[in-house]
PAVO-664670 format. One record per residue: chain; residue number from 1; x, y, z of N, C-alpha, C in turn; residue in one letter. Coordinates in pm, whole numbers, plus 32768, in hexadecimal, padded with zeros to 4 digits. Layout:
BEGIN
+-------+-----+------+------+------+-------+-------+-------+------+------+------+------+
: kette :  nr : n.c1 : n.c2 : n.c3 : ca.c1 : ca.c2 : ca.c3 : c.c1 : c.c2 : c.c3 : rest :
+-------+-----+------+------+------+-------+-------+-------+------+------+------+------+
:     A : NUM :    X :    Y :    Z :     X :     Y :     Z :    X :    Y :    Z :    a :
...
+-------+-----+------+------+------+-------+-------+-------+------+------+------+------+
END
This chain:
BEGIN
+-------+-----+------+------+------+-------+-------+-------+------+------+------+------+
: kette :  nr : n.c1 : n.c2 : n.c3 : ca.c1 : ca.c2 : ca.c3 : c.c1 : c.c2 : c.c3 : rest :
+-------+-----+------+------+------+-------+-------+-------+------+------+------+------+
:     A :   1 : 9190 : 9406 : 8203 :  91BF :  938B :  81C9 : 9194 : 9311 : 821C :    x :
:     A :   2 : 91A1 : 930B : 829F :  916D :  928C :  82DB : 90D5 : 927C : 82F2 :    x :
:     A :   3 : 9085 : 92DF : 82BB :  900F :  92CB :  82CC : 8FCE : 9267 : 8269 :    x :
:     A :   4 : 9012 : 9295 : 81CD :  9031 :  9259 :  8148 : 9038 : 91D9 : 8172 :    x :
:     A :   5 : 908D : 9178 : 81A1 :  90DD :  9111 :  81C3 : 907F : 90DB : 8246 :    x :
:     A :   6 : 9051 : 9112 : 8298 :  8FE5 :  90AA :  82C9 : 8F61 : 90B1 : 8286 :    x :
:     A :   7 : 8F41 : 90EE : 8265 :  8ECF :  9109 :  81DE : 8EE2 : 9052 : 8180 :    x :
:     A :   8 : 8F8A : 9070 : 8152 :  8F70 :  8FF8 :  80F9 : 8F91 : 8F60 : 816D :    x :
:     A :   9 : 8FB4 : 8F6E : 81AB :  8F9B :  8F05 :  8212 : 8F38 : 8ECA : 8244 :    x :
:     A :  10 : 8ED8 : 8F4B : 8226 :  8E2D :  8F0E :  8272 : 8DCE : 8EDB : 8213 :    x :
:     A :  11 : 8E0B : 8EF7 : 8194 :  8D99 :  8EE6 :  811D : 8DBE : 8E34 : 80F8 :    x :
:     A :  12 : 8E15 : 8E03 : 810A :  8E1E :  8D85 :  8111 : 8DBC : 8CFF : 8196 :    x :
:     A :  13 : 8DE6 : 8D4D : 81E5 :  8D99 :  8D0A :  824E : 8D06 : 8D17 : 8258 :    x :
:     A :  14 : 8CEA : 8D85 : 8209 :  8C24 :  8DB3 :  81E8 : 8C01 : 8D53 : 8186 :    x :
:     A :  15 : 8C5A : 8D72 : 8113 :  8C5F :  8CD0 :  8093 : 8C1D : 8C48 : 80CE :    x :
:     A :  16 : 8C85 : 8C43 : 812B :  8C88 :  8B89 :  8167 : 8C04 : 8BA1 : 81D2 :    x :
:     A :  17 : 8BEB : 8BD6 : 820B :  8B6C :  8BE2 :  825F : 8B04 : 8BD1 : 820D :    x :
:     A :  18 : 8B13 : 8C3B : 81A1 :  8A65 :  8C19 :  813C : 8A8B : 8B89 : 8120 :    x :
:     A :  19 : 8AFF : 8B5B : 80D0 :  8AE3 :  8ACE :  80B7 : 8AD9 : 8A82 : 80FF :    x :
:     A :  20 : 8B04 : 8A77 : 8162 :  8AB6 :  8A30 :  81CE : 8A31 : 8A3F : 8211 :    x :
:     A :  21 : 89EF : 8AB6 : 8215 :  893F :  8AE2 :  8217 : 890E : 8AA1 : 8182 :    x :
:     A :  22 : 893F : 8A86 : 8127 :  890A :  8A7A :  80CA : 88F7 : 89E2 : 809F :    x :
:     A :  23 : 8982 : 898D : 80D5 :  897E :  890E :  80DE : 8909 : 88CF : 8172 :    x :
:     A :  24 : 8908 : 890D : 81C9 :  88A4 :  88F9 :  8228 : 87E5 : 890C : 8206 :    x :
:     A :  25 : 87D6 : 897C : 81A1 :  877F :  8983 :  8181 : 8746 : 8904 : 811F :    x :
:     A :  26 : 879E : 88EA : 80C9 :  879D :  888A :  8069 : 8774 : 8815 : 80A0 :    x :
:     A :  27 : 87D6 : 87F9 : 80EC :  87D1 :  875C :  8142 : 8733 : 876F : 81AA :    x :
:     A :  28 : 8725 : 87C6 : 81D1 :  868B :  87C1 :  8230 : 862C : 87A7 : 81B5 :    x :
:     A :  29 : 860C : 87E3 : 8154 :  85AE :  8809 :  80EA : 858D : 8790 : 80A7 :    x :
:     A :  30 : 8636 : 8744 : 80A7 :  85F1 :  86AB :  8059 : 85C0 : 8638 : 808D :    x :
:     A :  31 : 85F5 : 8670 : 8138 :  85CA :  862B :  81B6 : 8531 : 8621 : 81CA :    x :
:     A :  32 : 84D9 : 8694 : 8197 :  845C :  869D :  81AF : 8412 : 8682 : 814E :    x :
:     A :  33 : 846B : 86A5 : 80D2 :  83F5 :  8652 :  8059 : 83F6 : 85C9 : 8054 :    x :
:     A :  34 : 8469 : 8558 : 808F :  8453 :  84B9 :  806A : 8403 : 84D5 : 8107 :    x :
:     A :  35 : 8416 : 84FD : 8186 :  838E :  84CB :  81D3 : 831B : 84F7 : 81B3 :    x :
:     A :  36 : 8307 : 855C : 8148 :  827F :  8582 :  8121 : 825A : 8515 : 80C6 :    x :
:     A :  37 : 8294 : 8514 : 807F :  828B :  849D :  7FF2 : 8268 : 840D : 8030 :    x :
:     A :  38 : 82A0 : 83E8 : 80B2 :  82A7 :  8366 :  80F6 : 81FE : 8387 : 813E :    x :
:     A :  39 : 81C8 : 83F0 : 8176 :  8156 :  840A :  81AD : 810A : 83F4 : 8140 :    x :
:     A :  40 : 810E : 845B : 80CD :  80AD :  8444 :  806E : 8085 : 838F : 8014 :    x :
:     A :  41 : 810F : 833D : 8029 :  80F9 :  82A4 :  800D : 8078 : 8282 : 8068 :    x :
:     A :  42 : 80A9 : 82AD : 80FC :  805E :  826B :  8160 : 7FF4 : 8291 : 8171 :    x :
:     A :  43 : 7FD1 : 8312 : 811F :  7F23 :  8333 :  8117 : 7EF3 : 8327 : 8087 :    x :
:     A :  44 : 7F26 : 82F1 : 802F :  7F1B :  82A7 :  7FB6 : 7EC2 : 8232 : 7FE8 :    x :
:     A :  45 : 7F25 : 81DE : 7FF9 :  7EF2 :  8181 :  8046 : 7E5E : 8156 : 807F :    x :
:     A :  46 : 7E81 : 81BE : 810F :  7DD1 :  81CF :  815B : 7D54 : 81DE : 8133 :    x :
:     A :  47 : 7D83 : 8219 : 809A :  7D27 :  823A :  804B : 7CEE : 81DC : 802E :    x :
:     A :  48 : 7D52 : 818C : 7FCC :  7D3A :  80F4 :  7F94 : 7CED : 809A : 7FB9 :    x :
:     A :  49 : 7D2B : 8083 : 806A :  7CC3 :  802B :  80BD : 7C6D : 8047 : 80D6 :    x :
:     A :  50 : 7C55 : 80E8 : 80DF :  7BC0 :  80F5 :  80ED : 7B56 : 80E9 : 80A6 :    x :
:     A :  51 : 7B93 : 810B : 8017 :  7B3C :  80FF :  7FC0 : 7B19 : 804E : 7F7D :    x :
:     A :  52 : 7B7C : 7FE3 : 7FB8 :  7B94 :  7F5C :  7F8A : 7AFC : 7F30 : 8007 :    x :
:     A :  53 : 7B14 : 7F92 : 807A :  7AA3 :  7F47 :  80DE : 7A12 : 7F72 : 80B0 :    x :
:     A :  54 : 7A1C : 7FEF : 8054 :  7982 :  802F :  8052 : 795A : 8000 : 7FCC :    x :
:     A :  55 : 799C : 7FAA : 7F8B :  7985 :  7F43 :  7F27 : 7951 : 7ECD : 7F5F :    x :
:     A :  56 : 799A : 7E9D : 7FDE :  792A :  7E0A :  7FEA : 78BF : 7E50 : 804D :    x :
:     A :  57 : 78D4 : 7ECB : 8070 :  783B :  7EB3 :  80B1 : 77D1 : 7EFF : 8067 :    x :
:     A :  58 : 77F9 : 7F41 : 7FCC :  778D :  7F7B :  7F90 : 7733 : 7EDB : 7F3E :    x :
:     A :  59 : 77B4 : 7EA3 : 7F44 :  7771 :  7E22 :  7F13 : 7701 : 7D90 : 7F65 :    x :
:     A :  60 : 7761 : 7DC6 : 7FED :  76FB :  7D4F :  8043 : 7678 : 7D94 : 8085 :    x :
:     A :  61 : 7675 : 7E3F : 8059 :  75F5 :  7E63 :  8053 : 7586 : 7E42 : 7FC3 :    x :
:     A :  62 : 75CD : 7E2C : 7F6A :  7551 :  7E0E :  7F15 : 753C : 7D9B : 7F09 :    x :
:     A :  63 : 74DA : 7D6B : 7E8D :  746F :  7D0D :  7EA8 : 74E5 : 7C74 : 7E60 :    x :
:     A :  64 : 7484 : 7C01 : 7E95 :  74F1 :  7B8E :  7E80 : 7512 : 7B81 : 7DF8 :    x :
:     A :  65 : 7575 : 7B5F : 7DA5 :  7580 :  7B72 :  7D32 : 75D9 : 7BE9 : 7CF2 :    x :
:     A :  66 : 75D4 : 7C12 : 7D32 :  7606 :  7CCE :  7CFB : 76C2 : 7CB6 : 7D19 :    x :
:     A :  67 : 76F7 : 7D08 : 7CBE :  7782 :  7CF1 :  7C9F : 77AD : 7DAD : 7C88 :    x :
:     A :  68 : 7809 : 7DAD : 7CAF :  786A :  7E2B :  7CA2 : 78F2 : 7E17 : 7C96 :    x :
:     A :  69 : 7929 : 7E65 : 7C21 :  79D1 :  7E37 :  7BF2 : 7A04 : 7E8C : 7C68 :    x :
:     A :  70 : 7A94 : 7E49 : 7C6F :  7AE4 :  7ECF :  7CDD : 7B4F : 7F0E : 7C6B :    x :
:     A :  71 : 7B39 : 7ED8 : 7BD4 :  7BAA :  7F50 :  7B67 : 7BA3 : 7FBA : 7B88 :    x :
:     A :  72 : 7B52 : 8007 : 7B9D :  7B27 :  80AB :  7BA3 : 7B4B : 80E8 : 7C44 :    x :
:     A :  73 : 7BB2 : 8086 : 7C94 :  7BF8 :  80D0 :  7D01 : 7C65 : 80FD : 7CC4 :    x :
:     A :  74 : 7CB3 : 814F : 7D30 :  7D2C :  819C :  7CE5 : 7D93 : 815D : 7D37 :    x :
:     A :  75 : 7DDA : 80E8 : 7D33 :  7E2C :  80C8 :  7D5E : 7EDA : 8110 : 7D44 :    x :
:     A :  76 : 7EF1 : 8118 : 7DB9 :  7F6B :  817F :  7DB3 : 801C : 8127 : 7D88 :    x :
:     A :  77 : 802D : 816D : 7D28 :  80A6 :  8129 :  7CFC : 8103 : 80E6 : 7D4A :    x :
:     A :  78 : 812A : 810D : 7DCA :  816F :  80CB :  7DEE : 8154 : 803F : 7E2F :    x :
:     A :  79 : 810A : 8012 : 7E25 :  80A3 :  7FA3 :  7E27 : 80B5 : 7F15 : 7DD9 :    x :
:     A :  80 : 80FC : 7E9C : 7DF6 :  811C :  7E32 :  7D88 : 80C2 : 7DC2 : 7D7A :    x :
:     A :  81 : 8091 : 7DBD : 7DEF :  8026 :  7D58 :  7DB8 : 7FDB : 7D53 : 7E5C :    x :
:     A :  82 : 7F4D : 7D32 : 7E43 :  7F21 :  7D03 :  7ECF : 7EC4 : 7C87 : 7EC4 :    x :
:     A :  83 : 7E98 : 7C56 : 7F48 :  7E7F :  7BB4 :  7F53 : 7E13 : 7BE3 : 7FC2 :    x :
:     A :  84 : 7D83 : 7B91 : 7FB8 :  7D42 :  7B6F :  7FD5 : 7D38 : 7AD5 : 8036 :    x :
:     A :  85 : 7D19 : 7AC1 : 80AD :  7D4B :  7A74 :  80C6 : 7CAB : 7A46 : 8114 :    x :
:     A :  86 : 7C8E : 799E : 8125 :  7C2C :  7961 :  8137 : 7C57 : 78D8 : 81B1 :    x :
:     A :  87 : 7C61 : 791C : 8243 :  7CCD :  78CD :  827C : 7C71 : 783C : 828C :    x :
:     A :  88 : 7BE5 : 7854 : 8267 :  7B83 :  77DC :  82A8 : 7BC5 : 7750 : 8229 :    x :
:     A :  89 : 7BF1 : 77A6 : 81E9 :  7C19 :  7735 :  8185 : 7CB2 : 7700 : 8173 :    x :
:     A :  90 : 7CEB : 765C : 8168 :  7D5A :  761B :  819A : 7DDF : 7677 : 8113 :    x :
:     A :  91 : 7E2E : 76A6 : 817C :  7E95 :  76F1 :  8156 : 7F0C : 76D2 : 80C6 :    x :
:     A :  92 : 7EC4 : 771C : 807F :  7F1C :  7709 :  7FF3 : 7F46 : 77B0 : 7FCE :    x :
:     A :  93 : 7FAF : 7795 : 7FB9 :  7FF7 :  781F :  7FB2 : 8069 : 784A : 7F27 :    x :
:     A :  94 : 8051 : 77AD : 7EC1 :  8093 :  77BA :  7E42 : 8085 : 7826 : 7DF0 :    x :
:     A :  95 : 801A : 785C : 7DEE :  7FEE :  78B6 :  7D6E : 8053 : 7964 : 7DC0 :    x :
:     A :  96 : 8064 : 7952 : 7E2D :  80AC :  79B9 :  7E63 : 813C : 79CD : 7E0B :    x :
:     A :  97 : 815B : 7A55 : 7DC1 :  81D1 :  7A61 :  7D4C : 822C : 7AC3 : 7DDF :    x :
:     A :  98 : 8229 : 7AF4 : 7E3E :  82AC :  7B53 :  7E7C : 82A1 : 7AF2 : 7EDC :    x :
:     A :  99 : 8320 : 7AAC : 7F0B :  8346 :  7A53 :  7FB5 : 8324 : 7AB2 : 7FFB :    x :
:     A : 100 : 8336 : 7B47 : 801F :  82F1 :  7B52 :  80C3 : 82A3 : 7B60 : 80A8 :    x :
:     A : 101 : 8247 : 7B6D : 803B :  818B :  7BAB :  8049 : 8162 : 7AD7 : 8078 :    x :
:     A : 102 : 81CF : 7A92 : 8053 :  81AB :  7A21 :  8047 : 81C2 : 79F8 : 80F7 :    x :
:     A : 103 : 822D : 7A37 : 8115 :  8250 :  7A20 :  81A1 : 81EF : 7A62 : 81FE :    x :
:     A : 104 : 81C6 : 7AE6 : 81CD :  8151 :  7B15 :  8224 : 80F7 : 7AC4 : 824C :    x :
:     A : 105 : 8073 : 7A88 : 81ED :  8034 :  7A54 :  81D2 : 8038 : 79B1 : 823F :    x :
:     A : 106 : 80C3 : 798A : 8215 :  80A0 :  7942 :  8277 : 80CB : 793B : 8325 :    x :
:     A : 107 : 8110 : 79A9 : 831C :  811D :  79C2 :  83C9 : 8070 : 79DD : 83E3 :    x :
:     A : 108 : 8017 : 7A1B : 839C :  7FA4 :  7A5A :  83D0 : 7F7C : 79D3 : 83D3 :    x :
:     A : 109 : 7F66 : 799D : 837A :  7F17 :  78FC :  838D : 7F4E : 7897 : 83EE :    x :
:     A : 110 : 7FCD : 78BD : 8411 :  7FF6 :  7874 :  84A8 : 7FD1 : 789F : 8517 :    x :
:     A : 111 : 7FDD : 7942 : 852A :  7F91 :  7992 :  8566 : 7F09 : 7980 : 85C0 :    x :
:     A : 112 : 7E97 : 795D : 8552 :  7E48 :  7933 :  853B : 7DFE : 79D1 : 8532 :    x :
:     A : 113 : 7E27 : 7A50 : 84E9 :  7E42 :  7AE5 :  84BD : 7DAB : 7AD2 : 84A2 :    x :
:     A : 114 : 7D74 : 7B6C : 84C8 :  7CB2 :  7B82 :  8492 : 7CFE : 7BE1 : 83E9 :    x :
:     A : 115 : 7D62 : 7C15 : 83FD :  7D80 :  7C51 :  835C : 7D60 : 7C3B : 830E :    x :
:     A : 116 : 7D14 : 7C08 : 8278 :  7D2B :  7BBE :  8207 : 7D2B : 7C15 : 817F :    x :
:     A : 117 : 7D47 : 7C57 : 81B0 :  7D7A :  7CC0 :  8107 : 7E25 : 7CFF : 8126 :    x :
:     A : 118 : 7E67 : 7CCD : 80E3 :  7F29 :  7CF9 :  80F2 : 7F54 : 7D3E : 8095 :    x :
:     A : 119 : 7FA4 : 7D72 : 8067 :  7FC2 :  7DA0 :  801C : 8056 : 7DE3 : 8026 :    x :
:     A : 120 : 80A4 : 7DBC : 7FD9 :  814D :  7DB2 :  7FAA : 819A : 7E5F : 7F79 :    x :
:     A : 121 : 81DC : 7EAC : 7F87 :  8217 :  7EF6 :  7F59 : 826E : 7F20 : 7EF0 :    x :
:     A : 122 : 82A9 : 7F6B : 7E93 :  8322 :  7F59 :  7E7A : 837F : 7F67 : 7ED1 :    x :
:     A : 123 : 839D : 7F9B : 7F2E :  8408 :  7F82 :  7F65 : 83E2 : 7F40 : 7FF3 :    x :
:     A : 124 : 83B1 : 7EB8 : 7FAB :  8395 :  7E3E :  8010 : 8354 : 7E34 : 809A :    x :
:     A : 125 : 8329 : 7EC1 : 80DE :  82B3 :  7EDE :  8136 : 8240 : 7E95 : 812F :    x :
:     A : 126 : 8208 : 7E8B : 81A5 :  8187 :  7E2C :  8153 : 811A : 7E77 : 81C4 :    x :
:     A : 127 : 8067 : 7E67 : 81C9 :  8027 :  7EAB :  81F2 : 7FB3 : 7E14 : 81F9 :    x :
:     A : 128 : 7F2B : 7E30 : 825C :  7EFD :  7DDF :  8240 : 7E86 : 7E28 : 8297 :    x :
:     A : 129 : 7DF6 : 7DE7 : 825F :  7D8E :  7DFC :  82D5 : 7D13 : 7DC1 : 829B :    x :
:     A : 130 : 7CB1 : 7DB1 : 8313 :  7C49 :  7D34 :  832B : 7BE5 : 7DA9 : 82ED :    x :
:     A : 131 : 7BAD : 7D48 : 8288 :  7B27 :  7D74 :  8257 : 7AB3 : 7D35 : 82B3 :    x :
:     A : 132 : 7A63 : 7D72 : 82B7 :  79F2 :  7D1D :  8346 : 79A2 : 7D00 : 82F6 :    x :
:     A : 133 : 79A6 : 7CC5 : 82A0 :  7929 :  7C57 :  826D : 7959 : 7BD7 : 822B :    x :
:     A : 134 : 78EE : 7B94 : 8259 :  78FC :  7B0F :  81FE : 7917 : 7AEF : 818A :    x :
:     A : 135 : 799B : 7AC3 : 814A :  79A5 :  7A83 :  80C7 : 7A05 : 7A1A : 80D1 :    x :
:     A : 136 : 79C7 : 79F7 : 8003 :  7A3A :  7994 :  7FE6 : 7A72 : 79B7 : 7F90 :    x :
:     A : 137 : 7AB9 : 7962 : 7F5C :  7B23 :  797C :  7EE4 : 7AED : 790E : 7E8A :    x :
:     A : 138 : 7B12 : 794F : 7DE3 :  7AF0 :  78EE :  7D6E : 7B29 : 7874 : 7D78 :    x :
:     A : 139 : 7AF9 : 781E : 7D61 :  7B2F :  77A9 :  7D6D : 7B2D : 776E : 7DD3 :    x :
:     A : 140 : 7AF6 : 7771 : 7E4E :  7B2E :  7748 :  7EE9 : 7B9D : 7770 : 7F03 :    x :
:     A : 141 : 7C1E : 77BC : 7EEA :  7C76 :  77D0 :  7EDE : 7C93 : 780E : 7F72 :    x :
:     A : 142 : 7CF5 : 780D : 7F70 :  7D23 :  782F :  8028 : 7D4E : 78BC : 8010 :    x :
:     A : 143 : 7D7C : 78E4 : 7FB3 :  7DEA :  795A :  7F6A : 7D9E : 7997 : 7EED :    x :
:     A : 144 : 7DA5 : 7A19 : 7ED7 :  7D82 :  7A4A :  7E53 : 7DE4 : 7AD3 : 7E51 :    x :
:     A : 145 : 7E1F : 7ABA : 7DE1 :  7E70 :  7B26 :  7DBD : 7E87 : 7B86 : 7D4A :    x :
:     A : 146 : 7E7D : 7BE5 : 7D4E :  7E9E :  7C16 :  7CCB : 7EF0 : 7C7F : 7CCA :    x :
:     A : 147 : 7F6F : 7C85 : 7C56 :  7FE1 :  7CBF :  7C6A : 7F95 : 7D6E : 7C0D :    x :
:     A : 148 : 7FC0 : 7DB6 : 7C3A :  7FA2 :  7E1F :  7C2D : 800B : 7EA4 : 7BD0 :    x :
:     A : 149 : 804C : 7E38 : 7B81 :  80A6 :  7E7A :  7B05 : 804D : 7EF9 : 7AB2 :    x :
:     A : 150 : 7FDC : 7EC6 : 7AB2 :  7F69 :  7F13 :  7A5E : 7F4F : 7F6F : 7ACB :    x :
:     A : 151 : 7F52 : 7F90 : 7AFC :  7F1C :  7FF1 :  7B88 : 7E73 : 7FCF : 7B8E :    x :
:     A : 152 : 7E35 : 7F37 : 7B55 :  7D9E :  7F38 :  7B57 : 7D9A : 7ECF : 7BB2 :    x :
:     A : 153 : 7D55 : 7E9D : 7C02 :  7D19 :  7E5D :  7C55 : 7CA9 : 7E05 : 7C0B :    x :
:     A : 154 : 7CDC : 7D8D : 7BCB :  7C97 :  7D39 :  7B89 : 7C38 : 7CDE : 7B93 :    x :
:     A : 155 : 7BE8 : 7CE9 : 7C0C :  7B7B :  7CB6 :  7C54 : 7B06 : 7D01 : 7C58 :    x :
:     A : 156 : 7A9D : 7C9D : 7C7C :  7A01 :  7CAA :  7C6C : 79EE : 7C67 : 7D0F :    x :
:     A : 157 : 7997 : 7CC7 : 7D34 :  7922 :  7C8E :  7DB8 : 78C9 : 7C77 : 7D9F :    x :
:     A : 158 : 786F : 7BDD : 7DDA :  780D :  7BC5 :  7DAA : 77A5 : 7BAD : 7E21 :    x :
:     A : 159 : 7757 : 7C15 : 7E30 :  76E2 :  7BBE :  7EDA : 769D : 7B32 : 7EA2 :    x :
:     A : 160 : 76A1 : 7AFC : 7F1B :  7689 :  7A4B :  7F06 : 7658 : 7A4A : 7FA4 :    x :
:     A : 161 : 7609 : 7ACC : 7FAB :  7585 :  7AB8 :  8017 : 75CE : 7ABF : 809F :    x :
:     A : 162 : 761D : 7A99 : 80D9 :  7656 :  7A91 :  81A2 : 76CF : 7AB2 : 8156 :    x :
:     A : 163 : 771B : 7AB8 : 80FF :  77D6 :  7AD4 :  80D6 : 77BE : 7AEC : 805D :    x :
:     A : 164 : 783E : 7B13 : 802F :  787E :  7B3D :  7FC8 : 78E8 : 7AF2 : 7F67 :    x :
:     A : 165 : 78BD : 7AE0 : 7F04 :  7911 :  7AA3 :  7EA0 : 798F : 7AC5 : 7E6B :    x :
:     A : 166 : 7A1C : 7ADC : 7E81 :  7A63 :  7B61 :  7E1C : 7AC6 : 7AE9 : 7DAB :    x :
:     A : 167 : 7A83 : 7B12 : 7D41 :  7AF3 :  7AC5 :  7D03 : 7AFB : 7B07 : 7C3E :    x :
:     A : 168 : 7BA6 : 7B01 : 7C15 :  7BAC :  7B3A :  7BA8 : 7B70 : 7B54 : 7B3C :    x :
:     A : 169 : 7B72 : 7BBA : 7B13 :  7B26 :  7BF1 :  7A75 : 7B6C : 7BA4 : 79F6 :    x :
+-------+-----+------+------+------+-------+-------+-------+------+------+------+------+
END
């Protein structure tokens, strides 16, 4: 009889142990898919810029005149808009639609930042890095932006012989 009776004594405390191995498993598992998910943004991303840089330089290798769209990158959703930035030119920053991509922008231009491509998050992160070649923006424009609701990248590069032209389709 008392073997019975710690028998049912122990099967309770085995209960609460799995649920607790089981709540531990849970909680690690979802722990590793948002830092996987947060890695995979951040090599989304790398991608992006890399492929945004091997756009102006497939372009400032060809001949003067020659134009290439950047629609046909795969810009990654979490992505709201990015800005082109032309610091040689006097600082206008209106056409900027998010305050910190707007606030970025101009700490770098106080800065006096080599960065000029930024780009905004959804959840308000922002990223930025220096393309090494010469350009301008349409218009003389200090700023070029385009919000990226469409997930397309609505700009054209144009060689204009020593730099690069980038301005909307």
């Amino acid at each position: 009889m008392m073997k019975k009776r710690g028998q049912l004594f122990g099967q309770p405390i085995m209960y609460v142990f799995y649920a607790i191995v089981a709540i531990l498993v849970l909680i690690f598992g979802i722990r590793v898919a948002i830092q996987l998910k947060d890695k995979s943004d951040l090599m989304e991303e790398t991608v992006f810029f890399s492929d945004v840089e091997e756009k102006f330089n497939k372009v400032y290798r060809d001949s003067y005149g020659s134009s290439i769209s950047m629609k046909d990158l795969k810009v990654p959703s979490h992505i709201l808009e990015i800005c082109f930035t032309d610091f040689s030119q006097d600082k206008d920053l209106n056409n900027i639609t998010i305050a910190k991509l707007r606030d970025l922008i101009d700490a770098a231009y106080d800065a006096g930042a080599s960065d000029n491509v930024f780009i905004i998050n959804k959840d308000m992160g922002d990223s930025s890095i220096e393309i090494e070649k010469s350009f301008d923006l349409e218009g003389n424009n200090s700023v070029l932006c385009d919000k990226l609701t469409d997930r397309e990248l609505d700009m054209r590069l144009i060689n204009m012989g020593q730099w690069i032209r980038a301005q909307h389709i």
